[in-house]
C-alpha positions as CSV (number, residue, x, y, z in Angstrom):
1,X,97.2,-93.8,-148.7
2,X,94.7,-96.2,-148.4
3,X,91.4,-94.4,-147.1
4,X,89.6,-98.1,-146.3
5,X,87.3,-98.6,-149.3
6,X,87.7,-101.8,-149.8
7,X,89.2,-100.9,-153.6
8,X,93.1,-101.1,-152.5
9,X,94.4,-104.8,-153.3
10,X,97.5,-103.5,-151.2
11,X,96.5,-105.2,-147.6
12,X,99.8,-103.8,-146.4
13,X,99.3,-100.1,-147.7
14,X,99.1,-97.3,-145.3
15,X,95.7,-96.3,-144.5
16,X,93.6,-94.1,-142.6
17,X,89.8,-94.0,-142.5
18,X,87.2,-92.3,-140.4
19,X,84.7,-94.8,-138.9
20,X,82.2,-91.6,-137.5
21,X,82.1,-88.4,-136.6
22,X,79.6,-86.4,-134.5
23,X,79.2,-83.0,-132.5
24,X,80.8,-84.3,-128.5
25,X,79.7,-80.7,-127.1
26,X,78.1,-77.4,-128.5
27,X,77.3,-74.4,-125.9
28,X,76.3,-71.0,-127.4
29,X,75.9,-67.8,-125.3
30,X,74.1,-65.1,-125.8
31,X,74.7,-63.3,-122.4
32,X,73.1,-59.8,-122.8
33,X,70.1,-60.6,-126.1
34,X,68.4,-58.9,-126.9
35,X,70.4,-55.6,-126.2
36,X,73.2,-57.1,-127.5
37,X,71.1,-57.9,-131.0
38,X,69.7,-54.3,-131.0
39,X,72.6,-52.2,-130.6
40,X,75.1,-52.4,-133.0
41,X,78.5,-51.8,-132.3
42,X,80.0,-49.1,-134.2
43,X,83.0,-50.9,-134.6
44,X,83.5,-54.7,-135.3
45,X,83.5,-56.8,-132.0
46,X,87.0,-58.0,-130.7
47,X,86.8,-61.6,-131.6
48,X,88.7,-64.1,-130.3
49,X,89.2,-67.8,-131.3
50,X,90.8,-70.5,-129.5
51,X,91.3,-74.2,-131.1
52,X,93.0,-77.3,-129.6
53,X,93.1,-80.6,-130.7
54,X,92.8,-84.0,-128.2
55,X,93.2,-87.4,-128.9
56,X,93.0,-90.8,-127.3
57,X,93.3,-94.3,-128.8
58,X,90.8,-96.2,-128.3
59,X,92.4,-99.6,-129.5
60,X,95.5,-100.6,-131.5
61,X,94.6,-99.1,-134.2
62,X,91.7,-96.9,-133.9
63,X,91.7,-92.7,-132.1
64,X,88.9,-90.8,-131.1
65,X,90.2,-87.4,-132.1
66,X,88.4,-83.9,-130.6
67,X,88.6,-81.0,-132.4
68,X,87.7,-77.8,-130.3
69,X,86.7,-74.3,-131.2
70,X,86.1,-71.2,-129.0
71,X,85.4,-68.6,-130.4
72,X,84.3,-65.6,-128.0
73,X,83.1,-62.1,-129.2
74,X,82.8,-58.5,-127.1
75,X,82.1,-55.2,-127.6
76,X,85.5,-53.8,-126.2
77,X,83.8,-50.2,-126.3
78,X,80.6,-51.0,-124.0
79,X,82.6,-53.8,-122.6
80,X,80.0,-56.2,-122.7
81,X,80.0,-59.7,-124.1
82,X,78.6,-60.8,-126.8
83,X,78.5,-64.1,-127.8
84,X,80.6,-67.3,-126.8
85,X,80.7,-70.0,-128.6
86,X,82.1,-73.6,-127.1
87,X,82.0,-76.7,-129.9
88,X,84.2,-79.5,-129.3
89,X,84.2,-81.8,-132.7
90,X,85.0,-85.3,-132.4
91,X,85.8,-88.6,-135.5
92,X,86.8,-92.1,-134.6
93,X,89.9,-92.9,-136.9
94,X,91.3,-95.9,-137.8
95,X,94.7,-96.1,-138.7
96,X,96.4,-99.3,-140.4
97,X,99.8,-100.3,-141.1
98,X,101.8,-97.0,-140.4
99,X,105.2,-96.9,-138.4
100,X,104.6,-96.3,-135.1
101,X,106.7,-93.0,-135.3
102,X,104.5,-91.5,-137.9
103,X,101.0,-92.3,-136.3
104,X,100.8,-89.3,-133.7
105,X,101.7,-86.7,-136.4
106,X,99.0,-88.3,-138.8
107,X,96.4,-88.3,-136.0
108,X,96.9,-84.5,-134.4
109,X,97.9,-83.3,-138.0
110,X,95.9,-85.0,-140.6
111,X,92.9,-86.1,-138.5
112,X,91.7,-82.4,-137.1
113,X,92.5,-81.3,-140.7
114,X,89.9,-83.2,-141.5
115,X,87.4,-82.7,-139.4
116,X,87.9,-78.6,-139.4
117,X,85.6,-78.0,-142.2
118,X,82.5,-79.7,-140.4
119,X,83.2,-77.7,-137.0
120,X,83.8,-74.4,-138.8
121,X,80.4,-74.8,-140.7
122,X,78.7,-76.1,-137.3
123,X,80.5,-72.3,-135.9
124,X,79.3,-70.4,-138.7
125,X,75.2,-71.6,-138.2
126,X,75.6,-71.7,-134.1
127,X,76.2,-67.8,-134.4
128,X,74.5,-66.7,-137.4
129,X,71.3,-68.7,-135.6
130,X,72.3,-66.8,-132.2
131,X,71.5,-63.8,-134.3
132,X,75.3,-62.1,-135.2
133,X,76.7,-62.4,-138.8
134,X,78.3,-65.9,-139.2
135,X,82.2,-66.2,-138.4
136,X,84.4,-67.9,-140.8
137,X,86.7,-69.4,-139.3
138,X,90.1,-69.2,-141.4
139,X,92.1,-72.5,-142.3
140,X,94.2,-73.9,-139.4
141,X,98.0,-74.7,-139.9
142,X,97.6,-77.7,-137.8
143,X,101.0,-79.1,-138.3
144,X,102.5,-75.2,-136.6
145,X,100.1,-76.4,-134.0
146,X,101.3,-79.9,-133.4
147,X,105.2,-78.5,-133.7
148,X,104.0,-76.1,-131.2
149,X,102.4,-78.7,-128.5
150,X,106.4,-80.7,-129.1
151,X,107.8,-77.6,-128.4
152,X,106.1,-77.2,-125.2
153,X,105.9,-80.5,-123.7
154,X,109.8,-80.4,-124.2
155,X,110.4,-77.3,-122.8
156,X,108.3,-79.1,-119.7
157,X,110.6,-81.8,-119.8
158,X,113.4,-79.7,-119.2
């Protein structure tokens, strides 16, 4: 696939290249610092992480796609929260001369994929600066995650 170099002779080949990205939201929590800091749990924190994926096009040919992570953390024991973290991950995309069929897979499957390894280092620094060991977030299947969005919007339609 073309990624828009300007190297491809192939004006008709597929292509797909990211005109910017940039942070669109970050919020970090730190609810009960510094007692939160102090104490330490004596057994890991029940973390939870939640990730979506939006789009929109912007013009023919060009998607502003948001990648968003939450990731929330407690101490289930003194039931208490401890961190929550709220990043929402944004790239403009432009994609050229694909069938029209293929162009929402590419831009909720391939698009996030690419932007996932900026958010999850942006995660990682957001809580290790809040003062908790750094969370790495593990790879995201985002194809299971678009075939679970069909899935769902069908069963709507139904």
């Amino acid at each position: 696939m073309n990624t828009q170099n300007g190297n491809n002779p192939d004006a008709n080949a597929p292509g797909l290249g990211i005109l910017g990205q940039y942070v669109k939201d970050l919020s970090f929590e730190n609810p009960n610092a510094p007692q939160s800091l102090m104490a330490q749990p004596e057994q890991s924190p029940a973390v939870d992480v939640q990730i979506n994926v939006n789009a929109k096009p912007m013009s023919e040919t060009d998607y502003e796609v948001e990648l968003k992570v939450e990731v929330k953390a407690e101490d289930k024991r003194a039931k208490r929260m401890l961190f929550l973290l709220d990043v929402t991950y944004a790239g403009v995309f432009r994609i050229t001369n694909v069938p029209k069929e293929s162009v929402q897979p590419l831009v909720l499957i391939e698009c996030p994929r690419l932007l996932f390894p900026f958010v999850r280092r942006i995660a990682a620094d957001a809580i290790s600066e809040g003062g908790f060991p750094p969370i790495m977030l593990q790879p995201v299947d985002f194809a299971a995650l678009y075939r679970a969005r069909a899935e769902s919007a069908a069963a709507t339609k139904s």
